[in-house]
TORTOR-374169 format. One record per residue (C-alpha): x, y negated, z. Coordinates in steps of 0.2 Angstrom, whole numbers, plus 5000, padded with zeros to 4 digits. Layout:
residues N
XYZ/...
//
This chain:
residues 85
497349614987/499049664988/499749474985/498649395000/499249575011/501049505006/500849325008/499949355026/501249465034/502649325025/501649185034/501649285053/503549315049/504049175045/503349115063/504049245072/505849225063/505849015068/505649075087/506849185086/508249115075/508648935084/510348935081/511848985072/512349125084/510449215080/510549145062/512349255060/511749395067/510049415058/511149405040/512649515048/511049655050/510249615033/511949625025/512249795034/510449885029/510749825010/512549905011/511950045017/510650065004/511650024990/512450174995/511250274996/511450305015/509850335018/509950385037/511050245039/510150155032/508450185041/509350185057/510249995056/508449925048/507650015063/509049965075/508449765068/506649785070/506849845089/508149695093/507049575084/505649645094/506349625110/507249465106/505649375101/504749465118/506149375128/506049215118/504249205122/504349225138/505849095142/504848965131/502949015138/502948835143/503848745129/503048845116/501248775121/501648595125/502048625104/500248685102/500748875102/499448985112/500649145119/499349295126/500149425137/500249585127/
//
């Protein structure tokens, strides 16, 4: 259960990370925020911690929203259905 829960949420990831890392600009800043939550944890900041991997999830967010909605056309000449949330 808990394999198929992991290797479901990996698999919609790893579709939402290709549309939103497309170059090396978006590629630095998605390790520059990785690095900083595992700093921050290996430090046991905790509230630091929570606050740059909660800061990441929002940025992601909204840059994959903007993303989609640049590319609504692009993205489904590629076979991509995009839904309007």
């Amino acid at each position: 259960f808990l394999f198929r829960a992991v290797r479901d949420a990996m698999t919609r990831l790893s579709r939402a990370r290709w549309l939103e890392v497309r170059d090396e600009t978006a590629l630095g800043r998605a390790w520059l925020e990785h690095r900083a939550i595992l700093a921050a944890t290996r430090l046991g900041q905790a509230d630091e911690a929570t606050r740059l991997l909660s800061a990441h999830i929002v940025g992601s967010r909204d840059r994959l929203v903007t993303s989609l909605a640049n590319d609504r056309r692009g993205l489904r000449a590629r076979g991509f259905a995009v839904v309007a949330a």
